[in-house]
C-alpha positions as CSV (number, residue, x, y, z in Angstrom):
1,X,0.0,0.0,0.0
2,X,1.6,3.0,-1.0
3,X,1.5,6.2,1.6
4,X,-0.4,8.1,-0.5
5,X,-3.1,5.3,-0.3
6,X,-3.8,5.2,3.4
7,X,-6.4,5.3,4.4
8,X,-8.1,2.8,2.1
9,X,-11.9,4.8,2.2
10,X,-14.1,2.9,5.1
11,X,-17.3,1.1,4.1
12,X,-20.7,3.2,4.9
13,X,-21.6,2.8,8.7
14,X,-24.8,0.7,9.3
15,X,-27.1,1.2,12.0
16,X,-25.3,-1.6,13.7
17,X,-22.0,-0.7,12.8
18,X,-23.0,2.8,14.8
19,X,-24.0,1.2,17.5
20,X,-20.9,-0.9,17.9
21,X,-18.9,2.6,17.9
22,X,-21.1,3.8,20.7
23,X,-20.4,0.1,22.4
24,X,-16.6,0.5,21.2
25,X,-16.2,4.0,23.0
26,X,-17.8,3.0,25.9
27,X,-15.0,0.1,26.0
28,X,-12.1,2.0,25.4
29,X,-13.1,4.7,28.3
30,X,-13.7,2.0,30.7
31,X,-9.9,0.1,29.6
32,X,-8.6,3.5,30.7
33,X,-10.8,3.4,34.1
34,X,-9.0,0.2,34.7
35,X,-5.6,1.0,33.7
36,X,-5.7,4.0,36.4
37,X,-6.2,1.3,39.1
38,X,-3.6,-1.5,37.6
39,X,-0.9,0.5,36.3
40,X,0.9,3.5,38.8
41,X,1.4,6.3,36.9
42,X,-2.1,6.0,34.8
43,X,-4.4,8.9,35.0
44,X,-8.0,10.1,34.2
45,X,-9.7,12.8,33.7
46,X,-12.8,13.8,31.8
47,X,-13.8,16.5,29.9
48,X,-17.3,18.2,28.6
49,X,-17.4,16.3,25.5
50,X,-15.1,13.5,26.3
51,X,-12.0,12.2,28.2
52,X,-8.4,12.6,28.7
53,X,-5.5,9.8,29.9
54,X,-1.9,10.2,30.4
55,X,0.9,8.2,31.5
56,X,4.5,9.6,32.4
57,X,6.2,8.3,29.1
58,X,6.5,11.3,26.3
59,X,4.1,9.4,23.8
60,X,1.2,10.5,21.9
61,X,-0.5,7.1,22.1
62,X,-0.5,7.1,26.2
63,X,-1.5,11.1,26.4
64,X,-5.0,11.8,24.7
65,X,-7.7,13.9,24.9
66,X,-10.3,11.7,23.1
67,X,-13.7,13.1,21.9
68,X,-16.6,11.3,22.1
69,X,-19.1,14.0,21.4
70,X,-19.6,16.7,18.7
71,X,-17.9,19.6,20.5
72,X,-19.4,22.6,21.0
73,X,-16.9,24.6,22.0
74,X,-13.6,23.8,20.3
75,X,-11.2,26.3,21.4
76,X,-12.6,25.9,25.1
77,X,-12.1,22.0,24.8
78,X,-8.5,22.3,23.7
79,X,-7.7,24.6,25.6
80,X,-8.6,21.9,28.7
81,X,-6.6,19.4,27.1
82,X,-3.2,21.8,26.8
83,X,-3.9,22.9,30.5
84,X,-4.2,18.9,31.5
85,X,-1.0,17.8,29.4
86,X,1.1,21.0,30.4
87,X,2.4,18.9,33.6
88,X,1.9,15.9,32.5
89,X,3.9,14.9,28.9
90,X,5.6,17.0,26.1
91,X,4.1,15.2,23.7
92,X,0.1,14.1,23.5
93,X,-2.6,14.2,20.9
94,X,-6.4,14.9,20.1
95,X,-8.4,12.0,18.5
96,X,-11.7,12.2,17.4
97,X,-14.2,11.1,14.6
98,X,-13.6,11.9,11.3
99,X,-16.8,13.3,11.0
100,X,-16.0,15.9,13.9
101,X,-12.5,16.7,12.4
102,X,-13.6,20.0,10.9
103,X,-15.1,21.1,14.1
104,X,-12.0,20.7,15.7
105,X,-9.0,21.3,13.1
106,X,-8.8,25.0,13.2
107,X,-8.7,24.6,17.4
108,X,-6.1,22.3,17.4
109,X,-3.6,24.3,14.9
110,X,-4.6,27.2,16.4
111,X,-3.1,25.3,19.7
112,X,0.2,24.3,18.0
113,X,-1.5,20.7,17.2
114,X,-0.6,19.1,14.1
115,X,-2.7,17.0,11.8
116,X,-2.0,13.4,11.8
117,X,-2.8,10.0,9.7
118,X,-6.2,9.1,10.1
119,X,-6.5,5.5,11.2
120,X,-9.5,3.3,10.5
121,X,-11.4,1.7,12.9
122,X,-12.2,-2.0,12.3
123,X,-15.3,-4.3,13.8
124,X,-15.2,-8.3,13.3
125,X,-18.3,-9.9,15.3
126,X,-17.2,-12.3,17.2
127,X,-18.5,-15.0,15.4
128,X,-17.9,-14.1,12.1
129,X,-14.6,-14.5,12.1
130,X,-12.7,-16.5,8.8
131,X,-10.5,-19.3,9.9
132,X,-6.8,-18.9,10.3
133,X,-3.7,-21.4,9.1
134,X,-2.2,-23.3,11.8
135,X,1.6,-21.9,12.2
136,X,3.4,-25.2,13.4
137,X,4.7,-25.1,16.7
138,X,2.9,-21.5,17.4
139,X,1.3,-21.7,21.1
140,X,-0.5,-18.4,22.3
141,X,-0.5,-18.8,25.8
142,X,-2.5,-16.1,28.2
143,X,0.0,-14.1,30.9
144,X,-0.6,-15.5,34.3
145,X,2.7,-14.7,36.7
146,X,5.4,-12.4,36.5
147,X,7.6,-13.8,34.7
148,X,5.5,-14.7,31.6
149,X,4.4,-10.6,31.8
150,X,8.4,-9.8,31.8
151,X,8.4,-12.1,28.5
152,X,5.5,-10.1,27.4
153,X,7.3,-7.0,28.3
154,X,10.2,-7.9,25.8
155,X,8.7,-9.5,23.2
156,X,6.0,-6.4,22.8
157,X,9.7,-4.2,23.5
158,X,12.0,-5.8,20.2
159,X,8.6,-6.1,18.3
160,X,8.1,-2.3,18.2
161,X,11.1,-1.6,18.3
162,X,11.2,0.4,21.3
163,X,13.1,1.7,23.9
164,X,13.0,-0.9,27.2
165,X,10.4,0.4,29.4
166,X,8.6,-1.2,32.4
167,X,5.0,0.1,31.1
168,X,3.5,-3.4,31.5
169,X,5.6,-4.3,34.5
170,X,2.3,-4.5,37.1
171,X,1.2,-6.9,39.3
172,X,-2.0,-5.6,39.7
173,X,-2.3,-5.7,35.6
174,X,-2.1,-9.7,36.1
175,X,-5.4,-9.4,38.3
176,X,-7.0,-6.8,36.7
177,X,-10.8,-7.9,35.3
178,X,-11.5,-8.0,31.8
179,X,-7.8,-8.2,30.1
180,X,-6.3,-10.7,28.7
181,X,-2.6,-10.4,28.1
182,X,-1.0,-12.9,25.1
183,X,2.4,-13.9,24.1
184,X,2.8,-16.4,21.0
185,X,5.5,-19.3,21.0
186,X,7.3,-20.8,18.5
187,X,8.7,-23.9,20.7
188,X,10.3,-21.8,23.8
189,X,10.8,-18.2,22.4
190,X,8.4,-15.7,22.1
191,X,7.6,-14.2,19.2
192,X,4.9,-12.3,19.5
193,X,2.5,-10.1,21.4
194,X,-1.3,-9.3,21.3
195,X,-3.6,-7.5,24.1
196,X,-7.6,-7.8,24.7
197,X,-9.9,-5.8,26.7
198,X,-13.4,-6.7,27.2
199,X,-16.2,-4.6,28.7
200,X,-19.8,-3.6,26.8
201,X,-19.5,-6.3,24.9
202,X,-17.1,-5.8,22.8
203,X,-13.0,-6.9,23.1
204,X,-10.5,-4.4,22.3
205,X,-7.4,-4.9,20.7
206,X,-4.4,-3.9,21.5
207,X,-0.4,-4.5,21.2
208,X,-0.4,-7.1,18.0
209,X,3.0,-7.6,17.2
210,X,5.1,-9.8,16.2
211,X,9.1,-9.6,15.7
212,X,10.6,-8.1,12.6
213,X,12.5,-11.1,12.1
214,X,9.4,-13.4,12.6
215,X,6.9,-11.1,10.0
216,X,4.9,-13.0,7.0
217,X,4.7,-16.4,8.6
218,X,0.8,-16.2,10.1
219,X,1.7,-15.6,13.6
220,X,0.0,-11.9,13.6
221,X,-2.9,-13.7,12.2
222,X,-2.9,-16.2,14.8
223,X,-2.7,-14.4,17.9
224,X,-5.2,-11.8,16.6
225,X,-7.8,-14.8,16.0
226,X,-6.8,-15.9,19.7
227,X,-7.6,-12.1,21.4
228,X,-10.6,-12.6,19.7
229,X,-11.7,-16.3,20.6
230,X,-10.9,-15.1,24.1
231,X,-12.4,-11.8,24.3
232,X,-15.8,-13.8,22.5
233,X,-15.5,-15.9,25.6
234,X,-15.9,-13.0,28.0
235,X,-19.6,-12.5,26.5
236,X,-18.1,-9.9,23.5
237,X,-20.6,-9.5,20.3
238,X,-17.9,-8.3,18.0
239,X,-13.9,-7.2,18.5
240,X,-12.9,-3.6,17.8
241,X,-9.4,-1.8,16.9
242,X,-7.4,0.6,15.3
243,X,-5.3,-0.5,12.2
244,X,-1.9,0.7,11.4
245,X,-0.7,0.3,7.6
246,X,1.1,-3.4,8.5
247,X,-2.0,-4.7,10.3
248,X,-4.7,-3.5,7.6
249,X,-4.5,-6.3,5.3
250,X,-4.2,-8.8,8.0
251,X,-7.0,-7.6,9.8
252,X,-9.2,-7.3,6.1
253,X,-8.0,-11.3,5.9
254,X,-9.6,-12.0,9.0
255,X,-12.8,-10.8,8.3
256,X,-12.5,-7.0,10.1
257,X,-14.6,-4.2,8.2
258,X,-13.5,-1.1,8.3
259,X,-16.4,1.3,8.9
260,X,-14.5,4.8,10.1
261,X,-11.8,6.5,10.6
262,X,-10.2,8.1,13.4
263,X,-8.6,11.7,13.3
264,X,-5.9,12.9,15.4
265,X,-3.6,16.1,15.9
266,X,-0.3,16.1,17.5
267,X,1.7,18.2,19.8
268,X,5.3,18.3,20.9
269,X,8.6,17.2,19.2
270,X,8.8,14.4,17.0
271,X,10.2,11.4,18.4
């Protein structure tokens, strides 16, 4: 897929598919709720038309002011979220509906927000999934003790690619209702990483990712279809995330649909 490609357009939102974003909102506000409780450092906040997180690492993905109603005020809501952030990360973003962005663009450049990728959001019921190739000798096995979430830890480190952190280093992340934590192995190594949240209904997905070295072979595929099976076993009606350009066509193979997309601005330095 070339750059200039992504998005891919999403399909027309159905009745159902909108209420699965209602259900899908709900669920990411509430993995937040529970991440303020399991993870030190995790906060919370909420705002007029929406909600804010942050955690003390400098990334946009961990410091948002997320929308979840048409604003009414732009300036006013932005001007919340810079206040919240200013002690709290260099670096943080706005997301939002596509449909809102105009209500909000001018706000956030106005801010010193820039305009990001829009990323679609994707929907597979939980039943409706297509069946997945066995990878030989691939086991996805749930995290359950500390030292299988210092594997985790790793695994999720070297297949981003980033900096060692102790982010998911927390014992009261191993207790914590509704998530479901997953490394893949091929025989004894890991090789690969994938997160589920379930509340409302619906599993979230999270933190699919597999090493570079390990890429093409399934195991993406695999674990996804295993965050699924596991978050359908928790009482969800369909899985929800938010592809990046690698996951896309795996996610498309599965059987995701791909009814919006999100839009986000970004402030601070590059990184």
């Amino acid at each position: 897929m070339e750059p200039g490609d992504w998005p891919p357009p999403p399909e027309v939102p159905s009745p159902e598919d909108r209420e699965l974003l209602l259900a899908g909102e709900r669920m990411n506000r509430e993995a937040w709720r529970s991440q303020v409780q399991a993870r030190p450092g995790c906060e919370f906040a909420t705002l007029e038309v929406g909600y804010l997180h942050s955690y003390p690492l400098p990334t946009e993905s961990l410091n948002q002011a997320v929308i979840t109603l048409p604003p009414t005020n732009a300036e006013a809501t932005i001007e919340a979220a810079a206040k919240y952030f200013a002690g709290r990360s260099p670096r943080w973003s706005v997301v939002c509906r596509r449909e809102w962005e105009g209500m909000l663009d001018e706000a956030c450049r106005k801010a010193g927000l820039s305009p990001g990728a829009r990323t679609p959001t994707m929907f597979l019921p939980a039943d409706g999934g297509r069946s997945v190739p066995a990878v030989p000798g691939l086991a996805c096995r749930k995290v359950e003790d500390w030292s299988a979430l210092e594997r985790f830890s790793r695994t999720f480190t070297r297949a981003n690619e980033l900096p060692e952190t102790d982010f998911w280093l927390s014992r009261d992340l191993l207790a914590a209702p509704g998530w479901d934590l997953l490394v893949a192995y091929l025989g004894d190594e890991p090789v690969a990483t994938g997160i589920g949240f379930t509340s409302d209904e619906i599993t979230g997905l999270w933190g699919i990712a597999t090493l570079p070295e390990m890429r093409g072979r399934g195991i993406g595929a695999a674990i996804t279809h295993e965050v699924v099976r596991r978050g359908a076993r928790r009482g969800a009606r369909a899985a929800h995330l938010w592809a990046t350009p690698l996951g896309y066509p795996v996610y498309l193979k599965l059987g995701f649909r791909h009814v919006e997309d999100r839009a986000e601005w970004t402030f601070g330095p590059s990184v």
